[in-house]
C-alpha positions in Angstrom: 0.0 0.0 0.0 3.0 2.2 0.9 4.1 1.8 -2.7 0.9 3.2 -4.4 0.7 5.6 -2.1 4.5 6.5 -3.0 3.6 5.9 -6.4 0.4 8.2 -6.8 3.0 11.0 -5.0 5.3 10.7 -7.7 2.8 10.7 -10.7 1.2 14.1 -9.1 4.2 15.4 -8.5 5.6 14.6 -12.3 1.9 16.1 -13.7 2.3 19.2 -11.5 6.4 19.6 -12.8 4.4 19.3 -16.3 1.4 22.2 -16.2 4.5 24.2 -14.6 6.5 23.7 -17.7 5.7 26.6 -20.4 4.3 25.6 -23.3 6.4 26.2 -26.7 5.2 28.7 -28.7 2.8 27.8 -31.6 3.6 29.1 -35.2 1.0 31.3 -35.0 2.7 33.2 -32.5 6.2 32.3 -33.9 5.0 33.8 -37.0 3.8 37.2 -35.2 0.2 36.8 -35.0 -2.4 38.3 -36.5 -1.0 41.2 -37.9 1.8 39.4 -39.9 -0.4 36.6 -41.0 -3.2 39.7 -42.2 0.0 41.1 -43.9 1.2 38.0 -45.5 -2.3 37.1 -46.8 -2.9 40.8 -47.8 0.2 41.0 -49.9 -0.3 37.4 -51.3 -3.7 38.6 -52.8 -2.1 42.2 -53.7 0.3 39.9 -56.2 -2.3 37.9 -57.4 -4.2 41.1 -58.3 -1.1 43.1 -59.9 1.2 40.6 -61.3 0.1 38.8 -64.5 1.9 35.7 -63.8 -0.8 34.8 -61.2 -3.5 35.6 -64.1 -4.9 32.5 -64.0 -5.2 32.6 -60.0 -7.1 35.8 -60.1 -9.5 34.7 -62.7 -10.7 31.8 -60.2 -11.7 34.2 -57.8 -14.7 36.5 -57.4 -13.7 40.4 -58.4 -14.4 41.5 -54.6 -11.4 39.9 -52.7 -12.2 41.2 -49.5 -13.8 38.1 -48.1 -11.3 35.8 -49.4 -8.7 38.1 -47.8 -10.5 37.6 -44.7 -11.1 33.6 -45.1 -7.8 33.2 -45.7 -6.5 35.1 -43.1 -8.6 33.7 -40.1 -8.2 29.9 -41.8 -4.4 30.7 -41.3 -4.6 32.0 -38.2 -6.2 29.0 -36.6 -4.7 26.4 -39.1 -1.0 27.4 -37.2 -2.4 27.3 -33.7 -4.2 31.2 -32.9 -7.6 31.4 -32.8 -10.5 29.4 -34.3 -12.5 31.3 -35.2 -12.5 30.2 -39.0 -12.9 26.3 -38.3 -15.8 27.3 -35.3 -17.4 29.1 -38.1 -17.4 26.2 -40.8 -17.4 22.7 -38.5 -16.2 19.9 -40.5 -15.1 21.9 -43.3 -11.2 21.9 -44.4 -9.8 23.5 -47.2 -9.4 20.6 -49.3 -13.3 19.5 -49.5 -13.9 23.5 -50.2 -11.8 23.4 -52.8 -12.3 20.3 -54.0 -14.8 21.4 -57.0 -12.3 23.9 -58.6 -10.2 23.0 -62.0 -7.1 23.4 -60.0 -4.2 22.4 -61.9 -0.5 21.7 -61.7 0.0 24.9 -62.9 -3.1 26.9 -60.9 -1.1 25.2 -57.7 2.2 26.0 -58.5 0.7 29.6 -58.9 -0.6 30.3 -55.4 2.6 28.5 -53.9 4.9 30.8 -55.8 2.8 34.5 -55.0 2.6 32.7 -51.0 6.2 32.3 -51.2 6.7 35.9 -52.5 4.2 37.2 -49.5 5.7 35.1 -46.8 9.3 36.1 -47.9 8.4 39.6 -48.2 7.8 40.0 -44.0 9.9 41.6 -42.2 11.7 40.0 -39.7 10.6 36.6 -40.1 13.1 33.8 -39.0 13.8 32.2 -41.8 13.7 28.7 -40.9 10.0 29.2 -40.2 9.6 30.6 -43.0 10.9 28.3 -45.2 8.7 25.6 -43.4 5.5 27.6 -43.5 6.1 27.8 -47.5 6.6 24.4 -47.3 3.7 22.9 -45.8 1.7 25.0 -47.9 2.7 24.3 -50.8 2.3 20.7 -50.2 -1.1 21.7 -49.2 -1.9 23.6 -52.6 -0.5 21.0 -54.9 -2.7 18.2 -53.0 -4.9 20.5 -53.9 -4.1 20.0 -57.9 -6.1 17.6 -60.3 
């Protein structure tokens, strides 16, 4: 019995050691937050709407990018670990399945990774490590996405 009892000391002792241990930080705040994920997803769609390589990107979209802005910035923001607000909003829905009726292409994908690349790389003070593996994931993301 004196065991147990020794035992169940130790195991509350190890979980209260735990909860007293800070949690890393999520990308979401590694990244900056909302403001540099609103700025990343702001100058992704600026590109799309100025540069004619992403022609074929823009064309997909409604003329009225405001509420894509916003969708993609609040899917973001949740997606690395802030708020979710975006995924509360739409339960069970994931950005494959909304996408999944779209003539998305090899090329279409390789589109939105290279103007996210070009917003991501264009933050300020970003490390680039996270960077690099932020563009990554997403663009393994966008060319799932790619028929």
């Amino acid at each position: 019995m004196r065991q147990e009892i020794a035992a169940a000391g130790e195991a509350e002792k190890a979980e209260g050691q735990a909860a007293e241990r800070p949690r890393p930080p999520s990308p979401y705040e590694q990244l900056g937050g909302a403001p540099v994920i609103a700025a990343i997803v702001d100058r992704f769609y600026d590109l799309m709407e100025s540069d004619p390589a992403y022609a074929g990107l823009r064309a997909m979209h409604a003329e009225d990018l405001g509420p894509m802005r916003a969708s993609l910035a609040g899917f973001l923001a949740g997606w690395a670990g802030g708020p979710r607000d975006w995924f509360e909003a739409r339960p069970g829905a994931c950005m494959m399945s909304l996408h999944a009726k779209l003539p998305i292409n090899r090329d279409l994908a390789g589109q939105w990774i290279e103007a996210m690349s070009r917003a991501i790389v264009a933050q300020p003070g970003l490390d680039p490590p996270l960077a690099n593996a932020f563009t990554d994931t997403l663009a393994r993301m966008a060319m799932g996405m790619a028929r």
